[in-house]
Phi, psi and omega in degrees: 000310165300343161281299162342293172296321205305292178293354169286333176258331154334302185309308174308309174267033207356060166240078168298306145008294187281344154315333199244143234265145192279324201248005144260106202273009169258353154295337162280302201311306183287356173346307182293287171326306196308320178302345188274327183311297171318306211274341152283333186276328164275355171276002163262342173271009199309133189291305206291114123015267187302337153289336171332144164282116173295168185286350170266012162278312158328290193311301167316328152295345176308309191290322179117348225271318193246176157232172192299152164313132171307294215269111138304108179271081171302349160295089185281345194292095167289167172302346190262336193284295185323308159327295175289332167306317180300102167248178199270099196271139174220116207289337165317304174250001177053068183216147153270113190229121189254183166257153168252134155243138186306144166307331188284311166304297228266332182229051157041185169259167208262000000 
């Protein structure tokens, strides 16, 4: 969950950049691409089911052929995820207790 807020906030602040690991230097070289990768991998997380991309638009941006969606919802936390995040702190045993969510809540059906 912290690598998220972590990339929400990159985004807001467009230094996307700053994302791509620094002690690879064909990663730095390729900077740009990796930021359009990521930026297709949340256009595949889309909370709303239906802005998701199919996979031959996937592809196509792959290909060079389309480029990713602009408007971009960078919030992946639907209300039922967001919910299971809030744990329960019990200060006694310094234990964290969440709800568990299904894989099915988290990435909608297939």
């Amino acid at each position: 969950m912290h690598l998220l807020n972590l990339f929400q906030r990159k985004v807001k602040e467009d230094q996307m950049l700053d994302l791509v690991d620094k002690s690879s230097e064909d990663m730095q070289l390729h900077g740009t691409e990796v930021v359009e990768m990521m930026k297709l991998a949340a256009w595949c997380l889309q909370n709303d089911i239906a802005k998701r991309p199919s996979m031959s638009v996937v592809v196509k941006v792959l290909d060079g052929v389309m480029d990713v969606e602009g408007n971009l919802d960078y919030c992946f936390f639907s209300p039922q995820v967001s919910r299971a995040m809030k744990a329960v702190h019990n200060s006694k045993d310094d234990v964290v207790i969440a709800s568990t969510v299904l894989p099915s809540i988290l990435s909608g059906p297939r």
